[in-house]
C-alpha positions as CSV (number, residue, x, y, z in Angstrom):
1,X,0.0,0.0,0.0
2,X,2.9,2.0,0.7
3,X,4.9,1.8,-2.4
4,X,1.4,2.4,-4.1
5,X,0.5,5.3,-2.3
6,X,4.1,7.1,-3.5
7,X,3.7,5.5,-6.9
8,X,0.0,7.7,-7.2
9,X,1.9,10.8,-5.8
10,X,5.3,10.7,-8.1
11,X,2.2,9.9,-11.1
12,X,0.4,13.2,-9.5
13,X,3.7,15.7,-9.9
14,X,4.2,14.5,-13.8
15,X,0.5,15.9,-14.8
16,X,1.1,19.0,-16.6
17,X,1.8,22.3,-15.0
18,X,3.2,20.7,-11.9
19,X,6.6,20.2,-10.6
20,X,8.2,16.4,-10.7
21,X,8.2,14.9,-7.6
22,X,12.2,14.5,-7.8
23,X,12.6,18.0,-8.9
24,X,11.3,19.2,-5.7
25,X,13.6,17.1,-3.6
26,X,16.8,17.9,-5.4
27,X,15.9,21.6,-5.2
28,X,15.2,20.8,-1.2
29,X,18.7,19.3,-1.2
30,X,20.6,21.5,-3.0
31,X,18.8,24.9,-1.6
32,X,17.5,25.6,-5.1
33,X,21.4,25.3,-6.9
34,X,20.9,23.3,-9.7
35,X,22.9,22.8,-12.7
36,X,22.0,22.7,-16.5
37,X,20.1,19.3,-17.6
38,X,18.8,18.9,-13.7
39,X,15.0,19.8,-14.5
40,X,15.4,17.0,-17.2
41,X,17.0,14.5,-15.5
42,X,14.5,15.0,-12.6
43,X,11.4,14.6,-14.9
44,X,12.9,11.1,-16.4
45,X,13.9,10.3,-12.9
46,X,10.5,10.5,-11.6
47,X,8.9,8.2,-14.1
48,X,12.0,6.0,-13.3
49,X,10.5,5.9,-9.6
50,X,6.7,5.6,-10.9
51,X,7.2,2.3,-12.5
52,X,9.5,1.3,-10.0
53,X,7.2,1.8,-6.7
54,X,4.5,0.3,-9.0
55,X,6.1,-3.0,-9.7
56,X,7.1,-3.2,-6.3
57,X,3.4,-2.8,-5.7
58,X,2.2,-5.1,-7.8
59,X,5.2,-7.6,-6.3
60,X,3.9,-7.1,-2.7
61,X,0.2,-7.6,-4.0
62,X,1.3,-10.8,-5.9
63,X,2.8,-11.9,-2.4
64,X,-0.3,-11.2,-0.7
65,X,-2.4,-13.8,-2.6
66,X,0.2,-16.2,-2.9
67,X,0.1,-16.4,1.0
68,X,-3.9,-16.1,1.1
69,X,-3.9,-12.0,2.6
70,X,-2.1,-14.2,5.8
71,X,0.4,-12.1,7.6
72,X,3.3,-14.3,6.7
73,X,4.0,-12.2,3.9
74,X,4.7,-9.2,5.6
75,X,8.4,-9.5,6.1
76,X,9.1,-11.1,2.8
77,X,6.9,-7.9,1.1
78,X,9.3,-5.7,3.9
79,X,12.9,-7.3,2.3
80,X,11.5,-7.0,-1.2
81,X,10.4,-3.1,-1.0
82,X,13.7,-2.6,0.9
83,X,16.0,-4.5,-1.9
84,X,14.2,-2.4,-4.4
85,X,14.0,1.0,-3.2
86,X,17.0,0.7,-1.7
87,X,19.1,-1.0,-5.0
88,X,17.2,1.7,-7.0
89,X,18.5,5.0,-4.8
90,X,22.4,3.6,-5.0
91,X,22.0,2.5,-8.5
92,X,20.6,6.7,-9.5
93,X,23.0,7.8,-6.9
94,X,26.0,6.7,-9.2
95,X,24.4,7.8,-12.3
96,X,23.9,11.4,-10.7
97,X,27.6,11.8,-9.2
98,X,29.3,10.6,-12.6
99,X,27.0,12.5,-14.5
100,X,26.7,16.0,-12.6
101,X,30.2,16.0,-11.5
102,X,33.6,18.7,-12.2
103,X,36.8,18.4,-12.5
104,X,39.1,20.5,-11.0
105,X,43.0,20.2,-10.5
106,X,44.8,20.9,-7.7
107,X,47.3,24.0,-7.6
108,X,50.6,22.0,-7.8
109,X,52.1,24.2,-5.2
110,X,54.2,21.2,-3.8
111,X,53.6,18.4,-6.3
112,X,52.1,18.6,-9.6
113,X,48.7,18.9,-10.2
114,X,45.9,16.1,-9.5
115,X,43.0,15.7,-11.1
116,X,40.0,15.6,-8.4
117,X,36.4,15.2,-9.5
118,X,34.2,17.0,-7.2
119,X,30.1,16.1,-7.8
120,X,27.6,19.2,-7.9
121,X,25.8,18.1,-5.0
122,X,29.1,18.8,-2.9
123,X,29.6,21.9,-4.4
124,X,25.7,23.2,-3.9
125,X,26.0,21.9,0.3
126,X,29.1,24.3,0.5
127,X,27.0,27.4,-1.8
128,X,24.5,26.9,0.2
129,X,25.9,27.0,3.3
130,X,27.8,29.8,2.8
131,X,24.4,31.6,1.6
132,X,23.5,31.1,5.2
133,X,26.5,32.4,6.6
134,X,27.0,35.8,4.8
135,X,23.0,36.0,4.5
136,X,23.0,39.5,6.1
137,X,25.8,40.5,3.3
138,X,23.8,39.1,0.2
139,X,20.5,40.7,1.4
140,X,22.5,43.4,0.2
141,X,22.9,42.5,-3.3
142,X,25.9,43.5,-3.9
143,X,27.9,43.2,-7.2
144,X,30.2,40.8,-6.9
145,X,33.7,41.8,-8.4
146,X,36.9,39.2,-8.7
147,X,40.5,38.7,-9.4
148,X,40.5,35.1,-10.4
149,X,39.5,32.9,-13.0
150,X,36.5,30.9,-12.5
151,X,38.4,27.7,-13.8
152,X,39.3,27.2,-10.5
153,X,37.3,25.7,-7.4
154,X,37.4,28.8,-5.8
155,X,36.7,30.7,-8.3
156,X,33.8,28.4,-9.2
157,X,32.0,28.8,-6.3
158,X,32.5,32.1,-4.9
159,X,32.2,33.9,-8.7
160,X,29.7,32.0,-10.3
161,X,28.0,29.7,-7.9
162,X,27.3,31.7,-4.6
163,X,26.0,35.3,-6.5
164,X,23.7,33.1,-9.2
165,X,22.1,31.1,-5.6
166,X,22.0,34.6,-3.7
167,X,20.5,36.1,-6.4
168,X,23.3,38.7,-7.2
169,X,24.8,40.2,-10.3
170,X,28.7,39.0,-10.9
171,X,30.6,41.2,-13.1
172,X,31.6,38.6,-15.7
173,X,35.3,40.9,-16.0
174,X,38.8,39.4,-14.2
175,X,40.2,42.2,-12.8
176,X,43.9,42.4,-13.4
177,X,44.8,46.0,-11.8
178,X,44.3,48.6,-8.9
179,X,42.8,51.1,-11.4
180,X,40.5,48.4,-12.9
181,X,39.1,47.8,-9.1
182,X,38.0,51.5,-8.3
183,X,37.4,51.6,-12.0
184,X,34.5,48.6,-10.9
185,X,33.5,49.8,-7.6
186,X,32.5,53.6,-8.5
187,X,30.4,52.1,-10.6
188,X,28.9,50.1,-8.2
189,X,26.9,50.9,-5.2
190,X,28.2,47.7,-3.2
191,X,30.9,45.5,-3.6
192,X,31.8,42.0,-2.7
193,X,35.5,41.0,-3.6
194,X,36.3,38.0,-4.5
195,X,40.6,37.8,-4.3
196,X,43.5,36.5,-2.9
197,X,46.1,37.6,-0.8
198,X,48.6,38.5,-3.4
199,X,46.2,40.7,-5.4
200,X,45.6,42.7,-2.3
201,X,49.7,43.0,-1.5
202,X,49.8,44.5,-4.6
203,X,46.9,46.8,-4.4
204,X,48.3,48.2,-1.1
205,X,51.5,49.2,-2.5
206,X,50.0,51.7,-4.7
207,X,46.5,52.3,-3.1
208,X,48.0,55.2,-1.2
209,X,47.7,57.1,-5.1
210,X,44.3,56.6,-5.4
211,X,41.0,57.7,-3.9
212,X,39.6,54.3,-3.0
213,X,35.9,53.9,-2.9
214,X,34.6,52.7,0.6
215,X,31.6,50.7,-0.6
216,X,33.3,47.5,-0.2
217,X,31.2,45.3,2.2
218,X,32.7,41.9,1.8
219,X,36.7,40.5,0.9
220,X,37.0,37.1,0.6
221,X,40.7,35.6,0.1
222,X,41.9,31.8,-0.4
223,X,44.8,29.9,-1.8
224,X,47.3,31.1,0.3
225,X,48.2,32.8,3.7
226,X,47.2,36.3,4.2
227,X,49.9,38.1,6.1
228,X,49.1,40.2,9.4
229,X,50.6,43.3,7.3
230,X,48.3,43.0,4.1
231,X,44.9,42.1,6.2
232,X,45.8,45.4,8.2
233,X,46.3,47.6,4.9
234,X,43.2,45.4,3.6
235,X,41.3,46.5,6.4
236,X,42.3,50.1,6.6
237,X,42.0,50.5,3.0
238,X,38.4,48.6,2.5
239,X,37.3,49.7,6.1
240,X,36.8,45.4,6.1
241,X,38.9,43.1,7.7
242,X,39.1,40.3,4.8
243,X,37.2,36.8,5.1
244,X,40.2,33.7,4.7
245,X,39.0,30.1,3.6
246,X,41.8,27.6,4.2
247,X,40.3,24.4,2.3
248,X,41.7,22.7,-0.7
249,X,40.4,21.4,-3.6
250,X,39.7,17.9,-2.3
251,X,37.9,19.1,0.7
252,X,36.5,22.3,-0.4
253,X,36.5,25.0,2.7
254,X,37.3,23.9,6.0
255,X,37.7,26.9,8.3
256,X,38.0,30.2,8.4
257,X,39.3,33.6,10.2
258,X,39.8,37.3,10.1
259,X,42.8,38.4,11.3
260,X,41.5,41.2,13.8
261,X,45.0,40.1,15.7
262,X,48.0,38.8,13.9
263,X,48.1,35.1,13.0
264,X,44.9,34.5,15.0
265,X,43.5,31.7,15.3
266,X,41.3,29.5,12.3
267,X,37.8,28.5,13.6
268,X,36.2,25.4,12.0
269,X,32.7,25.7,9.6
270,X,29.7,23.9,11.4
271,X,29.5,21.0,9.4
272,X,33.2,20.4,9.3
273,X,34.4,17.7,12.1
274,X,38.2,17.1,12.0
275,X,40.7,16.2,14.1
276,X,44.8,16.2,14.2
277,X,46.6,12.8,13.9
278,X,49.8,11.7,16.0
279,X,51.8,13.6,13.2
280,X,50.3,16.8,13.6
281,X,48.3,16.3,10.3
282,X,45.1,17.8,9.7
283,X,42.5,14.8,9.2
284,X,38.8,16.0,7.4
285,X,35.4,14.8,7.4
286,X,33.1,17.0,5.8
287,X,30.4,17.1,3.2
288,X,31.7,19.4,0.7
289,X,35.1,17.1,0.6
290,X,35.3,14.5,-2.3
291,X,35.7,11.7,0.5
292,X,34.3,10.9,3.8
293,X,37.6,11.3,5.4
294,X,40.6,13.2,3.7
295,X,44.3,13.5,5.7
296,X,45.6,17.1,4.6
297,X,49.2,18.1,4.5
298,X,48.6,20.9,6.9
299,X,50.4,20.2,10.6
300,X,48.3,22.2,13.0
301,X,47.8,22.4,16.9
302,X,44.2,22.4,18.2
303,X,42.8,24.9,20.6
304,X,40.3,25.9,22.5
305,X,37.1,23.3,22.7
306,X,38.8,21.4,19.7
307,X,36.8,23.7,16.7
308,X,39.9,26.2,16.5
309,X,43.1,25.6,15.9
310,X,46.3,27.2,15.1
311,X,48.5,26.6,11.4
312,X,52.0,25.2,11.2
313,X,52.7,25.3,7.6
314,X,52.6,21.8,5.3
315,X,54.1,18.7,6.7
316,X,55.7,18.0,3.2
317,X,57.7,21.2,3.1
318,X,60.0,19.6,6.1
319,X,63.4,18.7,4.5
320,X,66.2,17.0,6.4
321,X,69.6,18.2,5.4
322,X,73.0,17.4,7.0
323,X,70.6,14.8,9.6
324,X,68.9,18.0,10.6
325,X,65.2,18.6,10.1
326,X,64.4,21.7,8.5
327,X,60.9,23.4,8.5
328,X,60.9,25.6,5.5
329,X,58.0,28.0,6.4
330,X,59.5,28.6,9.7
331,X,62.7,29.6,7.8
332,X,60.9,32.3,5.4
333,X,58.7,33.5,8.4
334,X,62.1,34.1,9.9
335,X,63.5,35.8,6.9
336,X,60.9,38.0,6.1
337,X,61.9,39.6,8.9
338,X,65.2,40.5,8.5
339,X,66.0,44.0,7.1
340,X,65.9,44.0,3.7
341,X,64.0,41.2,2.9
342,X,60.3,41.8,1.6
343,X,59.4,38.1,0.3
344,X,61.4,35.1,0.8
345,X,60.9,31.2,-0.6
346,X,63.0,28.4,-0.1
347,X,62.9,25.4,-2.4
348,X,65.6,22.0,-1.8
349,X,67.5,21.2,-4.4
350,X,70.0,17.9,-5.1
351,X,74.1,18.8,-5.3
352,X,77.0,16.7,-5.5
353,X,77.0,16.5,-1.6
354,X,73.3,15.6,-0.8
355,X,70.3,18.1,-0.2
356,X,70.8,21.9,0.0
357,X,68.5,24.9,0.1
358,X,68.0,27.7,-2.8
359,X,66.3,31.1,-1.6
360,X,64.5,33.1,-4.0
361,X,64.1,36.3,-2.6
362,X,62.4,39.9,-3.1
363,X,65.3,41.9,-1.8
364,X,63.8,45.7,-0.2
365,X,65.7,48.8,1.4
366,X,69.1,47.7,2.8
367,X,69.6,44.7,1.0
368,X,68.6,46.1,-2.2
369,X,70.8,49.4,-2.1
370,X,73.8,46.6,-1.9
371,X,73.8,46.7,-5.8
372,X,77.0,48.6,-6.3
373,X,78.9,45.4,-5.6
374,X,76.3,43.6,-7.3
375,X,74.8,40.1,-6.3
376,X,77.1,37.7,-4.6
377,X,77.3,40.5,-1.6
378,X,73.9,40.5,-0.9
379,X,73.8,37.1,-1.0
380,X,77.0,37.0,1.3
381,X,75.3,39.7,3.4
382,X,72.1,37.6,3.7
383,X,73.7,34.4,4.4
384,X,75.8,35.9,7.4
385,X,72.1,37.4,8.8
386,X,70.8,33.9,8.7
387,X,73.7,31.8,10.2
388,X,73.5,33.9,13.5
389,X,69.9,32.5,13.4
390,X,70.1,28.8,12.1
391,X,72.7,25.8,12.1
392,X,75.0,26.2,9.2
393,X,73.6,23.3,7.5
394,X,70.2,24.7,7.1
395,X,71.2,27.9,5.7
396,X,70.6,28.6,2.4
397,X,73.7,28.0,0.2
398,X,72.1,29.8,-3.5
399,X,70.4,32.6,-4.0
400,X,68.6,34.1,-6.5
401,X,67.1,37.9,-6.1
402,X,63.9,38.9,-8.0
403,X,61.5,41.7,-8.3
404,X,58.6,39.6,-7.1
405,X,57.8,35.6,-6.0
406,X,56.6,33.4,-9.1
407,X,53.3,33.3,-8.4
408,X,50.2,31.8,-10.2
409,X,46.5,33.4,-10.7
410,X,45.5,32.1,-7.4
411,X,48.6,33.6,-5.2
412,X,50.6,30.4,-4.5
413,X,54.3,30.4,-5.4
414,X,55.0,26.9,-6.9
415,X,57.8,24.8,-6.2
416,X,58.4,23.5,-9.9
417,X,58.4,27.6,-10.5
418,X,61.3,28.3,-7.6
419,X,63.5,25.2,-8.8
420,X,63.4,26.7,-12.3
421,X,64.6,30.6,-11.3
422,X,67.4,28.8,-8.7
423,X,68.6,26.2,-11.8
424,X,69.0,29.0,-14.2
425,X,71.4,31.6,-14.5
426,X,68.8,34.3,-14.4
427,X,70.6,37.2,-12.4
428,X,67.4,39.9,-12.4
429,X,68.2,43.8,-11.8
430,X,67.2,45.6,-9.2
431,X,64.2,46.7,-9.5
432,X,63.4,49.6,-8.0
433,X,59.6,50.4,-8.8
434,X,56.8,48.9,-10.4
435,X,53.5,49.4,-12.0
436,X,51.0,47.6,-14.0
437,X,47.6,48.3,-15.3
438,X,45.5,46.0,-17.4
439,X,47.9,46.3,-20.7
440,X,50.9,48.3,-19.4
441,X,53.9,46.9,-17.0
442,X,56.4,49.8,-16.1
443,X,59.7,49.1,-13.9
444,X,62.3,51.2,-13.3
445,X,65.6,49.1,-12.9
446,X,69.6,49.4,-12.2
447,X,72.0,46.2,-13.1
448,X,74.5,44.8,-11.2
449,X,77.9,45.4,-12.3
450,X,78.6,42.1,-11.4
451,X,75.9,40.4,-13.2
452,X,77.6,37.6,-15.4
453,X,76.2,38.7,-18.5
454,X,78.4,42.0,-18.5
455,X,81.7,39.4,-18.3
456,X,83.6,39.9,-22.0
457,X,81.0,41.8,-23.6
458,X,83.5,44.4,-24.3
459,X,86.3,44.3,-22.4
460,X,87.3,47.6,-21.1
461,X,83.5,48.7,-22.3
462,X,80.7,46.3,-20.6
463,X,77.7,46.7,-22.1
464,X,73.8,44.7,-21.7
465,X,74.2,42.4,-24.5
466,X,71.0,42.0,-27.1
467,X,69.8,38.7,-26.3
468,X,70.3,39.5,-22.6
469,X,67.6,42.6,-22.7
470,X,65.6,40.4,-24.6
471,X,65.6,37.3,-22.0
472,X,64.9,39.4,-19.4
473,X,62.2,41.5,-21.5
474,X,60.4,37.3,-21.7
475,X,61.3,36.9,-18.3
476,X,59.7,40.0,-16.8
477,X,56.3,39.3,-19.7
478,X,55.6,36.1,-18.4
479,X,55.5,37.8,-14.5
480,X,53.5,40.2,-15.9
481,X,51.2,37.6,-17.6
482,X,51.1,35.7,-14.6
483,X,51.5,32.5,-17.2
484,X,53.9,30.7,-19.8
485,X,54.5,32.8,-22.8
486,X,56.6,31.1,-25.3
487,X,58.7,32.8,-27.9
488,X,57.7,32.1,-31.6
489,X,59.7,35.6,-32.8
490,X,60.7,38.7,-31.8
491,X,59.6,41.6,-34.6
492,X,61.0,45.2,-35.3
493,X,63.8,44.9,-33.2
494,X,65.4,47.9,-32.5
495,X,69.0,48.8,-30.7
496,X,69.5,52.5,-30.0
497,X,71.6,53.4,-27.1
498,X,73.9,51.2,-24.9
499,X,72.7,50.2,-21.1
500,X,76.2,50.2,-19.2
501,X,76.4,48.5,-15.7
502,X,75.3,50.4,-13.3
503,X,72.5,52.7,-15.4
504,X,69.4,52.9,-13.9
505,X,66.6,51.7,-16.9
506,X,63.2,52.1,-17.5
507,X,61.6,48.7,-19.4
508,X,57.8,49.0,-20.6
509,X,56.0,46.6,-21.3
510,X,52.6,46.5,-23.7
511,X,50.0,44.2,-24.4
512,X,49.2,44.0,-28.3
513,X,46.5,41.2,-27.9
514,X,46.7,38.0,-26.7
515,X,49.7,37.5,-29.1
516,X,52.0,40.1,-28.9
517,X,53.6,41.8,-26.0
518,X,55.8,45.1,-27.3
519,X,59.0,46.0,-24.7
520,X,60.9,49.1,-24.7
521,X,63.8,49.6,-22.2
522,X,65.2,53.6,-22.1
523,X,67.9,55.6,-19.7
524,X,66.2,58.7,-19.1
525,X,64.9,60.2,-22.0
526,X,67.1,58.3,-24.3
527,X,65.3,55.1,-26.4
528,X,67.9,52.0,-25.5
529,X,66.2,49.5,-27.5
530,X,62.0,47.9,-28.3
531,X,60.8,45.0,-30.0
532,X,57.4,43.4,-29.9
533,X,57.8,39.4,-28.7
534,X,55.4,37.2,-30.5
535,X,53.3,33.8,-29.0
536,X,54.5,30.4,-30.5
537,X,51.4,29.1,-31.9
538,X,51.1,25.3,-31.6
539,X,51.1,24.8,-35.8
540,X,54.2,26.9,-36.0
541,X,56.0,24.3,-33.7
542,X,58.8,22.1,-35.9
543,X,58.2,18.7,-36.0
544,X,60.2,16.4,-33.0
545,X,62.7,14.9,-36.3
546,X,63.5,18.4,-37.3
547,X,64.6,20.0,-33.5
C-alpha cells in the first residue's frame, strides 16, 4: 500500500503544470542550486521511480495472494520493498555523481597537479551553506567583483556559484589592476570582492595614489596565507577586515578567520568535524570534501574546545639536510623579517654532496641598495644574517634575487616555478619600482655590475648584451602575464643606445592582444632598444625529427 501510495503521488507531480516529484527534492537538497540538464533529469527520474514503486506494488500484491492476505508475507513484502528501493537509490545515486560531476586540478604548489572530480551536489551543500552564513551580506545584493579565473574551485564557487544562488549580479570581468578595481566599484553601489592575498599586496603598494571607494562590504581571500601586514592595509583601505577560507580542492572549505590580531586563530565551519593525527596532520570529514575522510598536508595544533586551531605550515615542506630537520615555512617566516627582505621562498635542491636549500628572494631597502657590488654580496650579506639564526647546515647556500615571487593566478608560489629561477642563471636587476595596469607593466631598474652577462662583452666597455635585454624583457612578460609565454619571434627589433652596468633603466612593457607583447627599455629620455615578442602558436611548432 505504501509503495502504491508514493507510486500515485510521483504519477500526480508529472500531470502537466506541476513540478516532478524528484525536482522538488533535489531543489530541497541543493537549496534551489541546480545545474544545466537537472530539470530534465528530474522529470525522467520521476517516471523511473513511478514504474518502479509500481512493480514493487504489484510484487507485494502478488505476495499477498500467494500467502492467502495471511500475515506471513509481511516480512518477505518488507525485504522486497527494501532491496528495491534501496538498489534503485544507489543504482541513480552513481548515475547522478558521474553525471553531474567537475573536474578540477589541484594548484601544484608542492607536487604537480591532480585531477580531483568533485560532484555538484558537494559543491551546492558548501554554496548553500555559505548563503547562510553571509545571508546579512547578500540581502544586500551586492555586485560581486573578482580577481580570479573561474576555472578554478574557488573561483567556481565564490564567482559564479554563490551570486547566481543569492540572487546577485557578478561582473563577468577578471580584474587584473588597482585602477581596474576602483574603475568597478564607482560604478557600483556595493561590492563584494572576491581575491587573494597577493592581489591585495599589490593593491596596497599603490593604493596610497588613489581615492579608494569605501563601498566594499565583503573580501574574501583563499589559496594562500594572508599576512598580518596586508589584512591590516586590507582593512584600513576597505574599512573590512578580509574573510580567509583555508580548504583545498579535495575538501573544499574547512575553516575560516579574520585576522582582527596577527596570525589568529582558524575557527572550523559547522559542518566540518576534523581532528589532528599523531603527526600533527590535519584529518577531514566534511560534506563538501570528495571523500568521507581526507588526511591534509597541513600540521596544525588544536585549541580551545577542539573547533579552532592554530596553522604550522605543510608537513611535506619539512626537509632533512645534514641529519637536521628543516621546517621551511619557519625559515621564510624568519627571513621575512630580516632588514631588507620583503618576500622570501626556499625550495631543496640535489648537489653533488646531498640536499641543499635555494632562496628566492624579493630583496627591499638595505639589501637592495647593496647593488654597487652587485649580487654575490647581498647574498653573502644575507647568508651571514641567517647563520646567526640557524645551524649552518640549514642555511641557504644559493640565492637568486627577484622583483617579485613566481606566483600563479590564485597567489601560490610553486615549487616547480622556484626550482626553475634557482637552476638558471637568471641574475634579475634591481628593480626599483613597479607598475601595471591592465595592458601596461612599467619598472624602473639598475644592473649589477657584477651580473655575469656583463663578463667579456666588451672588455674595457661592458655593455647589456642584445639577447640579454631580450631574455629578461620574456622573463619580466611572463610575471607580468602571470603564465607561460613562449617565444615564436621577436619583430622590429630595434637597438639605439647602450645600457652600461650600473645605469638605472626604465623597461615597458605592452599588451598587443593576446599575441603580442611590445617591450621598450630607455635611460632617461634616451630610447635604449624595443621589439614586440610574439606567441609560439602550436602549428608553428617544428616537428620532434626536425629539433
Amino acid at each position: 500500500m505504501i509503495s502504491l501510495l508514493f507510486a500515485v503521488l510521483f504519477g500526480l507531480s508529472l500531470l502537466p503544470g506541476r513540478k516532478p516529484a524528484c525536482l522538488r527534492f533535489a531543489e530541497r537538497l541543493s537549496d534551489g542550486i541546480l545545474p544545466d540538464g537537472a530539470e530534465a533529469y528530474c522529470r525522467r527520474l520521476t517516471w523511473v521511480w513511478l514504474f518502479v514503486l509500481m512493480g514493487n506494488a504489484a510484487a507485494c500484491l502478488a505476495l499477498s495472494a500467494l500467502f492467502s492476505g495471511g500475515l506471513c508475507f509481511l516480512p518477505a513484502a518488507v525485504l522486497l520493498s527494501a532491496t528495491v528501493v534501496s538498489g534503485t537509490f544507489a543504482i541513480e545515486k552513481r548515475i547522478r555523481d558521474r553525471r553531474f560531476s567537475v573536474l578540477f586540478h589541484t594548484s601544484g604548489s608542492t607536487t604537480a597537479p591532480k585531477p580531483v572530480v568533485k560532484t555538484f551536489e558537494s559543491l551546492a551543500k558548501e554554496v548553500a551553506f555559505h548563503r547562510s552564513l553571509l545571508a546579512g551580506v547578500l540581502e544586500q545584493k551586492p555586485l560581486f567583483l573578482s580577481t580570479i579565473e573561474p576555472g578554478h574551485m574557488y573561483g567556481t564557487l565564490w564567482r559564479v556559484m554563490l551570486p547566481k544562488a543569492a540572487g546577485c549580479q557578478a561582473d563577468p570581468e577578471i580584474i587584473l589592476s588597482p585602477e581596474e578595481l576602483i574603475e568597478k566599484m564607482n560604478m557600483a553601489k556595493k561590492v563584494f570582492l572576491v581575491t587573494t592575498p597577493s592581489f591585495l599586496e599589490r593593491f596596497a603598494a599603490y593604493a596610497d595614489l588613489y581615492d579608494v571607494p569605501r563601498n566594499c562590504i565583503e573580501i574574501t581571500t583563499s589559496g594562500a596565507l594572508l599576512t598580518p601586514k596586508a589584512a591590516a592595509d586590507a582593512t584600513r583601505i576597505f574599512g573590512i577586515t578580509p574573510l580567509e577560507i583555508f580548504g583545498s580542492t579535495e575538501t573544499g572549505g574547512v575553516a575560516y578567520r579574520r585576522q582582527t590580531a596577527p596570525d589568529c586563530d582558524w575557527t572550523l565551519f559547522d559542518p566540518v568535524r576534523a581532528h589532528a593525527d599523531g603527526e600533527g596532520r590535519l584529518v577531514v570529514r566534511s560534506p563538501f570534501s570528495f571523500k568521507r575522510r581526507f588526511t591534509m598536508g597541513d600540521c596544525v595544533a588544536f585549541t580551545g574546545a577542539g573547533r579552532t586551531f592554530r596553522l604550522h605550515g605543510r608537513l611535506d615542506r619539512i626537509v632533512k639536510i645534514a641529519e637536521q630537520r628543516v621546517l621551511l615555512p619557519e625559515l621564510e617566516a624568519q627571513m621575512r623579517r630580516l632588514p631588507g627582505v620583503a618576500d622570501a621562498a626556499l625550495c631543496p635542491l640535489d648537489g653533488p654532496h646531498g640536499v641543499f636549500l635555494g632562496a628566492v628572494v624579493v630583496p627591499t631597502g638595505q639589501l637592495a641598495s647593496v647593488r654597487a657590488a652587485g649580487a654575490p654580496k647581498r647574498s653573502l650579506a644575507l647568508r651571514q644574517q641567517l647563520l646567526h639564526m640557524f645551524p649552518k647546515g640549514s642555511v641557504p647556500k644559493k640565492y637568486r634575487f627577484v622583483h617579485e615571487l613566481p606566483r600563479n593566478p590564485q597567489g601560490k608560489v610553486l615549487a616547480s616555478a622556484l626550482k626553475a629561477i634557482l637552476q638558471s642563471n637568471l641574475v634579475e636587476p634591481v628593480v626599483e619600482r613597479a607598475t601595471r595596469t591592465d595592458d601596461t607593466w612599467t619598472a624602473d631598474m639598475v644592473f649589477d655590475p657584477d651580473a655575469p652577462y656583463f663578463n667579456g662583452h666588451f672588455p674595457g666597455f661592458p655593455i647589456l648584451p642584445g639577447v640579454v635585454q631580450l631574455g629578461l624583457a620574456h622573463h619580466f612578460a611572463e610575471s607580468f602575464l602571470r603564465e607561460a609565454f613562449p617565444l615564436g619571434c621577436v619583430k622590429k627589433m630595434k637597438f639605439s643606445a647602450p645600457i652600461q652596468p650600473g645605469d638605472r633603466v626604465r623597461l615597458v612593457l605592452t599588451r598587443r592582444g593576446e599575441n603580442e607583447i611590445a617591450y621598450a627599455y630607455s635611460a632617461g629620455d634616451v630610447p635604449c632598444s624595443s621589439g614586440i615578442l610574439c606567441r609560439q602558436s602550436a602549428t608553428a611548432m617544428p616537428p620532434p625529427s626536425a629539433l
